[in-house]
Backbone as JSON Lines, residues from 0, in Angstrom:
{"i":0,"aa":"X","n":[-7.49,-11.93,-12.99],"ca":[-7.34,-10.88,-12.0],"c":[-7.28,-9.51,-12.67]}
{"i":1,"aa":"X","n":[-6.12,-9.29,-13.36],"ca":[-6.18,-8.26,-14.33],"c":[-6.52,-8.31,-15.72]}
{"i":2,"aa":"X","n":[-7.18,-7.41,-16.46],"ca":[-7.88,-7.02,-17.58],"c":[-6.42,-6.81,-18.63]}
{"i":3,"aa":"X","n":[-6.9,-7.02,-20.12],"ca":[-5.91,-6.65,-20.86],"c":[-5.67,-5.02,-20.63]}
{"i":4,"aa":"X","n":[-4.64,-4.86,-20.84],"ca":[-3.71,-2.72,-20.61],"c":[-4.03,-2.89,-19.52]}
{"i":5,"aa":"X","n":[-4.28,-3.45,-18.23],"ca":[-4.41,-3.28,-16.91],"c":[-3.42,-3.19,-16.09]}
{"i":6,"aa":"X","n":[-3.01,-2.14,-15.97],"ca":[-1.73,-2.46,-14.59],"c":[-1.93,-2.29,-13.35]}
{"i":7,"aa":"X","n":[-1.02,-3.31,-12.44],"ca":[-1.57,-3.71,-11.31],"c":[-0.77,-3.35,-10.27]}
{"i":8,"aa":"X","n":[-1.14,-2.5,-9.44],"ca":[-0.22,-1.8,-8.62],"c":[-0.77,-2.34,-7.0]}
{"i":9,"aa":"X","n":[0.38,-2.85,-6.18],"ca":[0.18,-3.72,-4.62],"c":[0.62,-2.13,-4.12]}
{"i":10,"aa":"X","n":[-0.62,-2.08,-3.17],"ca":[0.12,-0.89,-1.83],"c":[0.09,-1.54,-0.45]}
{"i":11,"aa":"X","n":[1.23,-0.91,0.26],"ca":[1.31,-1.74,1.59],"c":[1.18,-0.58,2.49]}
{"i":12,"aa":"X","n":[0.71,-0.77,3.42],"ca":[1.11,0.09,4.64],"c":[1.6,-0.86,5.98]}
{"i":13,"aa":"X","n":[3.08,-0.68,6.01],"ca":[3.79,-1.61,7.11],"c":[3.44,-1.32,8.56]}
{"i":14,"aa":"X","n":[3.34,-2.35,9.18],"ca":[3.63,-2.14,10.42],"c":[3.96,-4.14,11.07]}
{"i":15,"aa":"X","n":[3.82,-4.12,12.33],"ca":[4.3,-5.37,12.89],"c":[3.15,-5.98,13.87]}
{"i":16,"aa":"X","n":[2.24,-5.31,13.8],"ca":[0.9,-6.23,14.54],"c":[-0.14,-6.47,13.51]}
{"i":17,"aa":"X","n":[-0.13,-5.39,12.19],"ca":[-1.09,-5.76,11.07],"c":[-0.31,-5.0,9.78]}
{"i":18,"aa":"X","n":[-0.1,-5.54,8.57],"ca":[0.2,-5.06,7.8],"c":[-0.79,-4.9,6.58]}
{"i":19,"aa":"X","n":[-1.27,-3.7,6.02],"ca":[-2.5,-3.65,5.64],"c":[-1.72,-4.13,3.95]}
{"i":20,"aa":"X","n":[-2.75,-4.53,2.77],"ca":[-2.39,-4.93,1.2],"c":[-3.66,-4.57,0.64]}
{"i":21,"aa":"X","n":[-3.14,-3.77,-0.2],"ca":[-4.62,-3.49,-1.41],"c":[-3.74,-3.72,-2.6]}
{"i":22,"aa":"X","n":[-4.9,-4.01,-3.42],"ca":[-4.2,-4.25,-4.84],"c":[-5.01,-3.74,-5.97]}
{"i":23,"aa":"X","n":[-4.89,-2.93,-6.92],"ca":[-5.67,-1.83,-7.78],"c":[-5.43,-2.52,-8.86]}
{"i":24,"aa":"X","n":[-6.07,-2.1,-9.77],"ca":[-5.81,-2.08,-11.71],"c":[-6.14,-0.99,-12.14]}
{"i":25,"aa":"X","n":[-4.87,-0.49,-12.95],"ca":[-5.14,0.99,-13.66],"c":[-5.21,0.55,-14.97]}
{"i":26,"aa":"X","n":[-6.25,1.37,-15.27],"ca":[-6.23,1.32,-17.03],"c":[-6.38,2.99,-17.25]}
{"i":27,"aa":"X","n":[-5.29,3.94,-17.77],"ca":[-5.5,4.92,-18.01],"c":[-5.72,5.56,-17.11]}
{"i":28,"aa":"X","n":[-6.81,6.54,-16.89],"ca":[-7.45,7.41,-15.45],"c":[-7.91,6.53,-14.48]}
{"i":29,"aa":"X","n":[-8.86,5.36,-15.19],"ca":[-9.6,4.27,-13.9],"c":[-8.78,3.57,-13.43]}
{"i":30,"aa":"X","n":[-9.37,3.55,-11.76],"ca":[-8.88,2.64,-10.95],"c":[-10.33,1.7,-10.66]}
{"i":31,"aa":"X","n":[-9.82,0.76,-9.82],"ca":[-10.65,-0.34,-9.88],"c":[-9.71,-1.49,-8.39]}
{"i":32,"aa":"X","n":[-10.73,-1.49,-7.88],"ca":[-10.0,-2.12,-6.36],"c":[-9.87,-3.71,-7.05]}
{"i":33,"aa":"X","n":[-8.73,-4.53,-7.05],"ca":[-9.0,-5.75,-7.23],"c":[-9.27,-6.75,-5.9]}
{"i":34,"aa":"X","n":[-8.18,-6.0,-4.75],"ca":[-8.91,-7.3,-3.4],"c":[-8.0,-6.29,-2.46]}
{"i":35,"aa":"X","n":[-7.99,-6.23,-1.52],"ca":[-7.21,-5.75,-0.12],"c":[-7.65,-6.21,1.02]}
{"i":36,"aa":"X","n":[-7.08,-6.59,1.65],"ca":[-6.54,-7.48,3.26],"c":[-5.64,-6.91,4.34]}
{"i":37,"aa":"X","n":[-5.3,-7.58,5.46],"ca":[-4.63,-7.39,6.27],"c":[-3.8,-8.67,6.84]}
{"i":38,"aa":"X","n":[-2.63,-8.35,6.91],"ca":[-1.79,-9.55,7.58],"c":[-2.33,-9.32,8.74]}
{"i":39,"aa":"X","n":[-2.63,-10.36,9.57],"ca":[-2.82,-9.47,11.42],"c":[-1.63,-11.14,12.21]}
{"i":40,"aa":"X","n":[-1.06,-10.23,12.68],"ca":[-0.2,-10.94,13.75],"c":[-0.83,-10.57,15.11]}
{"i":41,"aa":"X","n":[-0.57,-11.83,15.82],"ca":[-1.13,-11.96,17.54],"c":[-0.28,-11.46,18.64]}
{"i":42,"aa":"X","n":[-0.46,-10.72,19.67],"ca":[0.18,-9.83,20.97],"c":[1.35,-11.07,21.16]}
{"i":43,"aa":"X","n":[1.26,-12.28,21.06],"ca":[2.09,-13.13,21.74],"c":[3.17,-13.47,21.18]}
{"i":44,"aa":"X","n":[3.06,-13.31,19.72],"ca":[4.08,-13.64,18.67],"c":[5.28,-12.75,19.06]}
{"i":45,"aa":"X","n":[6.6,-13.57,18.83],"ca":[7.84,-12.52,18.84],"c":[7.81,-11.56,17.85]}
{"i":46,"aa":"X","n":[8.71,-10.72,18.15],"ca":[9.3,-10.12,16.59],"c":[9.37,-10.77,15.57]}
{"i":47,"aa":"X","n":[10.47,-11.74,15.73],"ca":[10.94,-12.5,14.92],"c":[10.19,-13.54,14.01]}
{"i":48,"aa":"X","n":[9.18,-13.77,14.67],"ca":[7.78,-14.36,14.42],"c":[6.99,-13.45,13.45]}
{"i":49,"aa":"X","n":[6.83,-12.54,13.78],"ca":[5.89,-11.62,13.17],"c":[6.57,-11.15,11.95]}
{"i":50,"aa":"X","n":[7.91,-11.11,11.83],"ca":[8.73,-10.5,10.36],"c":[9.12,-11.71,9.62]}
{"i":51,"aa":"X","n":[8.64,-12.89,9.84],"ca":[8.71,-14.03,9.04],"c":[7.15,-14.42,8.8]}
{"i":52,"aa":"X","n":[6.02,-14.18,9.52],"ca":[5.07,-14.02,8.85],"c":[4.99,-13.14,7.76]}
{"i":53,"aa":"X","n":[5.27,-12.21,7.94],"ca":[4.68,-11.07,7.29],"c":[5.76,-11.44,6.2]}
{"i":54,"aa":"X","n":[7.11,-11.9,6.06],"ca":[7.4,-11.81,4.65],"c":[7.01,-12.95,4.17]}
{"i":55,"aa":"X","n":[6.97,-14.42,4.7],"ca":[5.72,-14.91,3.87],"c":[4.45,-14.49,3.3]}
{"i":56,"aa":"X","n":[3.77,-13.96,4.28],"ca":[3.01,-13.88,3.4],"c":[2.96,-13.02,2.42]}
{"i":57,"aa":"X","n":[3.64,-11.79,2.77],"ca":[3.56,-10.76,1.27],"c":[4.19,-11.46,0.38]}
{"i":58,"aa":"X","n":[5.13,-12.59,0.44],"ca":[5.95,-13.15,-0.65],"c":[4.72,-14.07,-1.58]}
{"i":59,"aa":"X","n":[3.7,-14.89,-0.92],"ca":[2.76,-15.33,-1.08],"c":[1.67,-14.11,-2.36]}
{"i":60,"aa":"X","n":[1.66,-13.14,-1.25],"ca":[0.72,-12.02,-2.17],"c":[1.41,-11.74,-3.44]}
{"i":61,"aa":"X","n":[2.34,-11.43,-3.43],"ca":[3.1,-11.49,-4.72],"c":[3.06,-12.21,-5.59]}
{"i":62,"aa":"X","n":[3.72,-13.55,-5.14],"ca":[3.28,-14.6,-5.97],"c":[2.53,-14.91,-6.89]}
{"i":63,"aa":"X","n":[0.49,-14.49,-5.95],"ca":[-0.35,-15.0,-6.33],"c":[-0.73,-13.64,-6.97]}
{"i":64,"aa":"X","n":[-0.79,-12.28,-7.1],"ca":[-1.45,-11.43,-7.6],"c":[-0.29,-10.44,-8.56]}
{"i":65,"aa":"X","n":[0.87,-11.2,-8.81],"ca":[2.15,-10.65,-9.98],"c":[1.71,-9.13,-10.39]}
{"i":66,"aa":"X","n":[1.77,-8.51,-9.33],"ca":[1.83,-7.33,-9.5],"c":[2.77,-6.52,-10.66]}
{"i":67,"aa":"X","n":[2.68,-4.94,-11.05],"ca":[3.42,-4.68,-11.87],"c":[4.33,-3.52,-10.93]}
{"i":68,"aa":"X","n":[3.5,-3.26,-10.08],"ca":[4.81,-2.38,-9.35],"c":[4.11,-2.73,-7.76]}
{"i":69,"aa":"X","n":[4.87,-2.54,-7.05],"ca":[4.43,-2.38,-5.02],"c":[5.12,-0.88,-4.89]}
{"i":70,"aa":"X","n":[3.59,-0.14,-4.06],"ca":[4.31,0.78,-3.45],"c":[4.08,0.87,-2.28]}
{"i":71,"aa":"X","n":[4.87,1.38,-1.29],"ca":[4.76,1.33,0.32],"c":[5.23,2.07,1.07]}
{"i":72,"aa":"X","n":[4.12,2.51,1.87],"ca":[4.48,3.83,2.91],"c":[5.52,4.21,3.49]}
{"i":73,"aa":"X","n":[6.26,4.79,3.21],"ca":[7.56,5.21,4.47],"c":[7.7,5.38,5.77]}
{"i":74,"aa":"X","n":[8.48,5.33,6.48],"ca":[8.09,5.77,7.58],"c":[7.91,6.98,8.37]}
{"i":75,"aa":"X","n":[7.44,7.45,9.25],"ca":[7.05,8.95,9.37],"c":[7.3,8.26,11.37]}
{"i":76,"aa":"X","n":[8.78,8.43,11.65],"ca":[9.0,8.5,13.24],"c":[7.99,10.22,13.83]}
{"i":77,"aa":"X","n":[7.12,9.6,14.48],"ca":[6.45,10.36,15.1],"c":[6.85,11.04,16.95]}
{"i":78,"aa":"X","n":[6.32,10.49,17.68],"ca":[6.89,10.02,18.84],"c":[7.35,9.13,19.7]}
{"i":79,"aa":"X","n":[7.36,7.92,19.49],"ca":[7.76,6.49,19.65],"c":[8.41,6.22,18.64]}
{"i":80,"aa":"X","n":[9.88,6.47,19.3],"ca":[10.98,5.85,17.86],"c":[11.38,4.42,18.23]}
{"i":81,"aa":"X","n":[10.74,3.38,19.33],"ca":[10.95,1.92,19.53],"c":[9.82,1.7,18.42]}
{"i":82,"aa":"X","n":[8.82,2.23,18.41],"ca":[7.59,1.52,17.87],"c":[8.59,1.8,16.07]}
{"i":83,"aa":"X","n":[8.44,2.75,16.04],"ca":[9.26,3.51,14.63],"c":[10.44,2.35,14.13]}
{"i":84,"aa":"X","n":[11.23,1.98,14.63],"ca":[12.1,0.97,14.87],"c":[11.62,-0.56,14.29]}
{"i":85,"aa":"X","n":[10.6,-0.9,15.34],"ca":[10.1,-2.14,14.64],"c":[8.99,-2.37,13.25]}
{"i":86,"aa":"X","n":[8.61,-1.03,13.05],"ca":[7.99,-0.72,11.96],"c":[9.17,-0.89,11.02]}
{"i":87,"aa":"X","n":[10.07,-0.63,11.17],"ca":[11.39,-0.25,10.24],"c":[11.67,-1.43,9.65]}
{"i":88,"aa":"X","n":[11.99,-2.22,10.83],"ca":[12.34,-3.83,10.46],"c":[11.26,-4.43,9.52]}
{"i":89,"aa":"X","n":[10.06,-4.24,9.86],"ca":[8.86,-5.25,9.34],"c":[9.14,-4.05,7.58]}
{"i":90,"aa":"X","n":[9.17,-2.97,7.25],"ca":[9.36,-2.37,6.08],"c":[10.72,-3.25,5.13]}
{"i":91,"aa":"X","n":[11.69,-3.36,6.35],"ca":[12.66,-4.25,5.47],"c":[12.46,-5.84,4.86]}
{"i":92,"aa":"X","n":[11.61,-6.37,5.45],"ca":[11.04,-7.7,5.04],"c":[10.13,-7.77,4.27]}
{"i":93,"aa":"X","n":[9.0,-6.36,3.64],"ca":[8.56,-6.13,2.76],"c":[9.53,-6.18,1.85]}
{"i":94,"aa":"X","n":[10.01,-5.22,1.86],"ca":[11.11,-4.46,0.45],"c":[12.1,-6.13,0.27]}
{"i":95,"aa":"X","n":[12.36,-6.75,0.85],"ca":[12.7,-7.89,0.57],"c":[12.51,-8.94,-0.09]}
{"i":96,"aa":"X","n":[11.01,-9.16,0.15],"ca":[9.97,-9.92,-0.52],"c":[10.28,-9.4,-1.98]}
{"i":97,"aa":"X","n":[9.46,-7.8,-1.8],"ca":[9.57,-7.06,-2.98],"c":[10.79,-7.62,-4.38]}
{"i":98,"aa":"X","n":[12.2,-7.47,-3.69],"ca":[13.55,-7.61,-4.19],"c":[13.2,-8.94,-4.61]}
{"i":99,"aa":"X","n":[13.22,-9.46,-4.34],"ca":[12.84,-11.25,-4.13],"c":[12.02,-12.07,-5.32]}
{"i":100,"aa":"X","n":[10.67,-11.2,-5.58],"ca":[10.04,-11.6,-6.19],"c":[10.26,-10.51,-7.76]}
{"i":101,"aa":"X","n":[11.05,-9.59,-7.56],"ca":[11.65,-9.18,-8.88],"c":[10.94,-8.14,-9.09]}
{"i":102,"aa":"X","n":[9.96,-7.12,-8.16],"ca":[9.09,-6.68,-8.28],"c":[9.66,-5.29,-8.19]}
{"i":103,"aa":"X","n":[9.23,-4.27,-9.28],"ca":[9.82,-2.73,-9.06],"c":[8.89,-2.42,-7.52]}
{"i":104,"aa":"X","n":[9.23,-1.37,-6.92],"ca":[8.92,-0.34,-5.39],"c":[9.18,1.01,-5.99]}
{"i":105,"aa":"X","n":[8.27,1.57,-5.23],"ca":[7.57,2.7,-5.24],"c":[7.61,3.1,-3.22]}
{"i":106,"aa":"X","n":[7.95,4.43,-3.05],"ca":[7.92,4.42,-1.75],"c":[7.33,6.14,-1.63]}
{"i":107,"aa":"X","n":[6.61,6.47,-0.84],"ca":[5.83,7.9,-0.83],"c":[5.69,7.77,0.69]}
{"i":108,"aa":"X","n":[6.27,8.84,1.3],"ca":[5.7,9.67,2.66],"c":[3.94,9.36,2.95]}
{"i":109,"aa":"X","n":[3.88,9.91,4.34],"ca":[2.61,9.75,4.66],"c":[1.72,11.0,4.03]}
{"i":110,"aa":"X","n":[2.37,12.35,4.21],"ca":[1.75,13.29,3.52],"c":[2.2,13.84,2.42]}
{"i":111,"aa":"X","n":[2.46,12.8,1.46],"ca":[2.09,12.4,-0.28],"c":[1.41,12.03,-0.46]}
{"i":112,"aa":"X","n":[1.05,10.57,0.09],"ca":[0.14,9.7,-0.09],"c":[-1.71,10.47,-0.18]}
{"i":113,"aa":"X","n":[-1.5,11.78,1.38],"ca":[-2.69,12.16,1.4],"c":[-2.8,13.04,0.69]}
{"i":114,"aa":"X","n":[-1.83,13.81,0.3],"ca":[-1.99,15.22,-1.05],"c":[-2.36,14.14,-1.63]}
{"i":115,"aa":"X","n":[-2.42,13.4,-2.65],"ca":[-2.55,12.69,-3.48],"c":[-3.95,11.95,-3.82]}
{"i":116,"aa":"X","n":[-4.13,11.34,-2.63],"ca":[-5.94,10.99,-2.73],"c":[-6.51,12.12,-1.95]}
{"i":117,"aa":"X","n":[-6.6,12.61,-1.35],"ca":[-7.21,13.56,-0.89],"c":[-7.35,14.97,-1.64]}
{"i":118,"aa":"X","n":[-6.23,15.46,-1.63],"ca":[-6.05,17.09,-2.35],"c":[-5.56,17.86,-0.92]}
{"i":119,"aa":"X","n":[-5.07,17.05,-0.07],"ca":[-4.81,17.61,1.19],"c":[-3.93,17.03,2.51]}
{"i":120,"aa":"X","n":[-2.69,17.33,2.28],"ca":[-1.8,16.45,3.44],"c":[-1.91,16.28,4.46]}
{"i":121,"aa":"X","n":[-2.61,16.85,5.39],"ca":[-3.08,16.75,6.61],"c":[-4.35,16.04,6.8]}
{"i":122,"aa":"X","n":[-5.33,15.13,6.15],"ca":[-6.09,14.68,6.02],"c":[-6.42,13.53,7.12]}
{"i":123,"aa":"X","n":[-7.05,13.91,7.22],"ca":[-7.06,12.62,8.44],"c":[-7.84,11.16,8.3]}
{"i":124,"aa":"X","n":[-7.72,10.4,8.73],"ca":[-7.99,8.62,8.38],"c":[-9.44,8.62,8.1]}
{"i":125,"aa":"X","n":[-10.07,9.38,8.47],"ca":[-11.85,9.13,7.88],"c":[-11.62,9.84,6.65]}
{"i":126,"aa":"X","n":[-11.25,10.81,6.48],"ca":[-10.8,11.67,5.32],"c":[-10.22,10.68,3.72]}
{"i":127,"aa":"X","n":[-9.19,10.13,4.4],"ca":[-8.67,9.42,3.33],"c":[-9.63,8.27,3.24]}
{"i":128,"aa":"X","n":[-10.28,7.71,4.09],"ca":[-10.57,6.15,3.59],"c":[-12.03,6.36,2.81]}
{"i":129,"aa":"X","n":[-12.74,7.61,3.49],"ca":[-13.83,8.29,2.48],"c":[-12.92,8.67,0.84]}
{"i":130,"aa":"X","n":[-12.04,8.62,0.79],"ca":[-11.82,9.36,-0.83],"c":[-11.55,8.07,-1.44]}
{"i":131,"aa":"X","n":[-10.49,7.03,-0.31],"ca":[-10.32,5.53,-1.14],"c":[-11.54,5.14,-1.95]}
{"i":132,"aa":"X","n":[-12.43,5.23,-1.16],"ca":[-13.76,4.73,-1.2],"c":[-14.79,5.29,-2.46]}
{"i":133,"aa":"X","n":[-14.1,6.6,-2.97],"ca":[-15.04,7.26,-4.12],"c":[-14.07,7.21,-4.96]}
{"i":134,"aa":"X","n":[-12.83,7.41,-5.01],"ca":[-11.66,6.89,-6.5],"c":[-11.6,5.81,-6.78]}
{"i":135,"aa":"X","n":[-12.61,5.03,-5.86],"ca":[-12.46,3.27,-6.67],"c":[-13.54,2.92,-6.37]}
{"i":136,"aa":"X","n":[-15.02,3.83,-6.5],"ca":[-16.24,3.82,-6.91],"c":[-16.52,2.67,-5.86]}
{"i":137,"aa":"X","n":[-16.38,2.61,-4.53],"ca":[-16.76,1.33,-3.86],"c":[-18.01,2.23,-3.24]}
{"i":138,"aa":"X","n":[-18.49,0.94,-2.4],"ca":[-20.26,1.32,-1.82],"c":[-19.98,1.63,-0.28]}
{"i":139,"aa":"X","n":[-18.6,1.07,0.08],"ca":[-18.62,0.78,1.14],"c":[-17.04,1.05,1.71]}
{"i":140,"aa":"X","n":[-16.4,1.63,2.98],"ca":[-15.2,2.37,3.7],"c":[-14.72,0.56,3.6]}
{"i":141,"aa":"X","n":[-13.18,0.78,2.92],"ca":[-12.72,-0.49,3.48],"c":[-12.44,-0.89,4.7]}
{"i":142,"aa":"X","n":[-12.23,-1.49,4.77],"ca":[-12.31,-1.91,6.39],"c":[-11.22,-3.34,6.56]}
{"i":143,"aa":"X","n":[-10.31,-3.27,7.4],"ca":[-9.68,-2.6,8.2],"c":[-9.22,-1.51,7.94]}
{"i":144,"aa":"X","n":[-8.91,-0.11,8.39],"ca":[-8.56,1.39,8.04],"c":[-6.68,0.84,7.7]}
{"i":145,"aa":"X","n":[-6.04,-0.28,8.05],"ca":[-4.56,-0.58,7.11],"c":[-4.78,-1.13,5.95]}
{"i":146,"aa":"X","n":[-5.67,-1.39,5.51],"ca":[-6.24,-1.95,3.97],"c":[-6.68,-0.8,2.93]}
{"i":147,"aa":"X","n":[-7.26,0.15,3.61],"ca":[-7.69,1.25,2.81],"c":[-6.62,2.03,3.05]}
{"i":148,"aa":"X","n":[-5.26,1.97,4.18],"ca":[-4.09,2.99,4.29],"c":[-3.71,2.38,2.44]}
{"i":149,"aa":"X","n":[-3.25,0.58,2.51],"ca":[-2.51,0.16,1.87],"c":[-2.99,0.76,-0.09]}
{"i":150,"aa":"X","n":[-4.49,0.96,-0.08],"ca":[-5.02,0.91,-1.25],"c":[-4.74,2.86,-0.96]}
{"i":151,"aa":"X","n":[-4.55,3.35,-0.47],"ca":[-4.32,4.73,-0.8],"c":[-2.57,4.85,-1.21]}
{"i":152,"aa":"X","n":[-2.26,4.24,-0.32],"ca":[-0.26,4.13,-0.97],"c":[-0.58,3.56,-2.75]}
{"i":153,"aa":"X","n":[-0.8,2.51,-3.03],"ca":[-1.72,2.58,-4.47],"c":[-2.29,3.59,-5.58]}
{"i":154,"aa":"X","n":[-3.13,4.08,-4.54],"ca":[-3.99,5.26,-5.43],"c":[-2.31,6.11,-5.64]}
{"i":155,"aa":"X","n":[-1.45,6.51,-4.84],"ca":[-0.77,7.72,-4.86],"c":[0.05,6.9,-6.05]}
{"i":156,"aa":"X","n":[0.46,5.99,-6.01],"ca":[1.51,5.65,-7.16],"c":[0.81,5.87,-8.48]}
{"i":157,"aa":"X","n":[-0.49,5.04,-8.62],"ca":[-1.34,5.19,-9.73],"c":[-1.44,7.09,-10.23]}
{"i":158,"aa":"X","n":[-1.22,7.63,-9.16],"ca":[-1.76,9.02,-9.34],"c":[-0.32,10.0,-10.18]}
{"i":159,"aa":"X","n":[0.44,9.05,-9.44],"ca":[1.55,9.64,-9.9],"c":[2.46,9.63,-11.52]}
{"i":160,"aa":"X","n":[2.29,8.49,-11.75],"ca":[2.05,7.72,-13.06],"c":[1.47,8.56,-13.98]}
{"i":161,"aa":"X","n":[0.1,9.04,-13.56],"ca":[-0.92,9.73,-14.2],"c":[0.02,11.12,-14.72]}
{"i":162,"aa":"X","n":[0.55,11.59,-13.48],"ca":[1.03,12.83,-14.35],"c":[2.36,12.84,-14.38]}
{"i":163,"aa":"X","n":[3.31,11.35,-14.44],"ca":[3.99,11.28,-15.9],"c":[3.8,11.49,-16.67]}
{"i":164,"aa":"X","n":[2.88,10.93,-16.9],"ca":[2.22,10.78,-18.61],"c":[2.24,11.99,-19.06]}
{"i":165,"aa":"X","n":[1.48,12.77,-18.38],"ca":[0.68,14.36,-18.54],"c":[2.41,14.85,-19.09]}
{"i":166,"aa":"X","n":[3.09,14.62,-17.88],"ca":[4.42,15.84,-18.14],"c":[5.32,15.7,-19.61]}
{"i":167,"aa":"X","n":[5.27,14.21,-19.98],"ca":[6.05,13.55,-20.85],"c":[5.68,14.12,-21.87]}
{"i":168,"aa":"X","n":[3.69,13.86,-22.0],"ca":[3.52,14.46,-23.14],"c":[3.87,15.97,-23.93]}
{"i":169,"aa":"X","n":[3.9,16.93,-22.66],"ca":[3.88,18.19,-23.24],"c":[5.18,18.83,-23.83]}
């Protein structure tokens, strides 16, 4: 999966009807998409249903792709603080997994994430999934747009990393 000096950074973008997963390898400046998906849960499923899927399976993703760090979107209560709410819950069964499987977290706002791949916080979802799409040299917009959210929470950690380095050195 990963290359020797490769580090492997899981991004999530939570929610409770689909939870998007990309998973990168940094070596230095390059990134490099290794696989990204979507949990998708069904209208009929409970809550309770849906936050025991979803931490299986990210516990699963973990498992199988031993990431070196997960980072994952925060939440940004917009106008629906019920919806905000159950987003909240399904974030805690991530970060759980996370805890669980021994795995460091990384957590960045929504407009970090887009300063970050973009060059611009207000960026909007064609915006970002066009830049996912040229910082990890792909041919093609990932698709589902929570897979390319999850691989941009990614890019921002990877990005961030980057200018550790930069600051440490000087």
């Amino acid at each position: 999966m990963s290359k020797k000096g490769e580090r492997l950074i899981l991004g999530i973008d939570p929610g409770t009807a689909r939870v998007g997963y990309g998973l990168i390898a940094q070596s230095g400046n390059r990134l490099r998409m290794v696989e990204a998906g979507c949990i998708q849960n069904t209208p009929a499923m409970s809550q309770s249903e849906r936050l025991s899927r979803i931490f299986e399976r990210i516990s699963e993703i973990l498992a199988q792709t031993a990431p070196d760090v997960m980072s994952v979107e925060q939440l940004f209560f917009a106008k629906n603080v019920t919806t905000g709410l159950t987003v909240a819950q399904a974030r805690g069964v991530i970060l759980l997994a996370a805890a669980r499987a021994e795995v460091p977290l990384a957590e960045y706002r929504p407009l970090q994430i887009k300063q970050s791949v973009c060059g611009y916080a207000r960026a909007d979802k064609k915006q970002v999934q066009e830049m996912v799409k040229r910082l990890l040299g792909l041919k093609e917009i990932v698709r589902p747009d929570d897979a390319a959210d999850a691989l941009a929470a990614a890019i921002c950690h990877a990005h961030s990393a980057i200018l550790e380095r930069i600051q440490v050195k000087k």
